[in-house]
N, C-alpha and C positions, 0 to 999 in steps of 0.2 A: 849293472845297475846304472839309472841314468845321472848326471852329475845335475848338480841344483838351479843352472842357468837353463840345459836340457828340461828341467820341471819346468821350471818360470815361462819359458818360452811358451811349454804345451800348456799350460795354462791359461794364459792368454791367446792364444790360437785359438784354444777351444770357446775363451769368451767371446771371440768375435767371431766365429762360427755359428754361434746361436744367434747373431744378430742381423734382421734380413739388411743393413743400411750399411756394413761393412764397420759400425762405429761402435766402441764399445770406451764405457765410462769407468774407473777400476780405484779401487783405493790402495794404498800399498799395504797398508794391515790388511786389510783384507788376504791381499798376496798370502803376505809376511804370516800372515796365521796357518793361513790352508794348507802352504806349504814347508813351513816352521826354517824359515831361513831370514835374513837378516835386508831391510829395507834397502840397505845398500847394494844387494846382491841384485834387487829390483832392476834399479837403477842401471846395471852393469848392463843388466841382459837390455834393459830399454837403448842401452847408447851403442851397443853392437849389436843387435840380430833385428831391431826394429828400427833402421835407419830409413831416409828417405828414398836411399840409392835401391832399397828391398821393396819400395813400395808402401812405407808408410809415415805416416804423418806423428809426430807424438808431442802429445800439451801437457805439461806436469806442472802442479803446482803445491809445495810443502804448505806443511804447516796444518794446524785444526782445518778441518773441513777442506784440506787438500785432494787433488785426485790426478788421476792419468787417464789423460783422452788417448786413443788409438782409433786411427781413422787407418782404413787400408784403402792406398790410392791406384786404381789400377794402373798398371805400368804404361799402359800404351798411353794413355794419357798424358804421363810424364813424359812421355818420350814426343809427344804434340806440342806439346806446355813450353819445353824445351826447345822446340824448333821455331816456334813461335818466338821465343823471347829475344832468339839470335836473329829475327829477320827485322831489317831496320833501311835507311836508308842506305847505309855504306854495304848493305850486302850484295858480295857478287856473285854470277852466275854459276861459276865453280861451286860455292858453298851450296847452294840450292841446290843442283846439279845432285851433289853427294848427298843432301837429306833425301832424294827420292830415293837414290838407289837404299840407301840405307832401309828404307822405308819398304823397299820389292823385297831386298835382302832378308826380311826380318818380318815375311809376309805378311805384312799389315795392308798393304796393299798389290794389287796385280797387275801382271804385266800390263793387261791393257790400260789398267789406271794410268802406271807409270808413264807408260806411251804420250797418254793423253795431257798428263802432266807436265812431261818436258818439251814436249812440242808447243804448247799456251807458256812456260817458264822461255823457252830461247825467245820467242816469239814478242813477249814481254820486255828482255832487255836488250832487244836489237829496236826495238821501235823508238822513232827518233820523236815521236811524239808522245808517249807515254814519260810522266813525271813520276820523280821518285816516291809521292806519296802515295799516287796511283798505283806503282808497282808496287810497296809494300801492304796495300791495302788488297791487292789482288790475290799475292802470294800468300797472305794470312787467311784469305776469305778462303782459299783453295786447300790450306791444311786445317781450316776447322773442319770446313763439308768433308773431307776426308776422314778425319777424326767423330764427326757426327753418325756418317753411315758405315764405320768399319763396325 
């Protein structure tokens, strides 16, 4: 038999299953009824199995008329969002460098992307005329379009 954070979780899976936008809005009574277990145990299962690091989002807020938003963020996204947030003016060609391969590695994108990639990224911070806001404007433009057509 399955244990009661094992309930909770398919529970909520299955809510946001049923919903085409990945988002699902949940009361804890709610929960706490259906599955006759204790608000806190909600909680538990909300702060380990539905972390951001698993791909999702979570808004809670107690009290009357409290609830729990769960948004499911897909991952590749995260992992765009993320590379994005690192790219600034102090970034150097090493780190770039390692988010493409990371990016071939973890087939989000393909060889030939990659190719094309690092060849416009060396090319980028060898030029004695491109400025740093230029290059971080570039390399972000090239990981959204990335992220827009994967």
């Amino acid at each position: 038999m399955s244990n009661i954070a094992d309930l909770i979780e398919a529970y909520i899976l299955r809510q946001l299953a049923a919903q085409q936008d990945g988002k699902v809005e949940l009361r804890r009574t709610d929960i706490a009824d259906e599955i006759s277990c204790a608000p806190s145990q909600i909680s538990y299962v909300l702060s380990t199995r539905f972390t951001q690091d698993k791909g999702f989002v979570v808004e809670s807020r107690r009290g009357l008329g409290g609830f729990i938003r769960i948004v499911q963020v897909p991952t590749r996204n995260m992992v765009y969002q993320d590379m994005l947030d690192k790219i600034d003016k102090d970034t150097e060609l090493p780190m770039v460098q390692s988010m493409v391969h990371y990016l071939l590695q973890h087939q989000m994108i393909t060889n030939r992307e990659a190719a094309l990639v690092m060849q416009v990224v060396v090319s980028v911070f060898e030029s004695p005329t491109c400025t740093d806001e230029e290059r971080v404007h570039l390399l972000k433009s090239m990981l959204l379009t990335l992220e827009n057509f994967s």
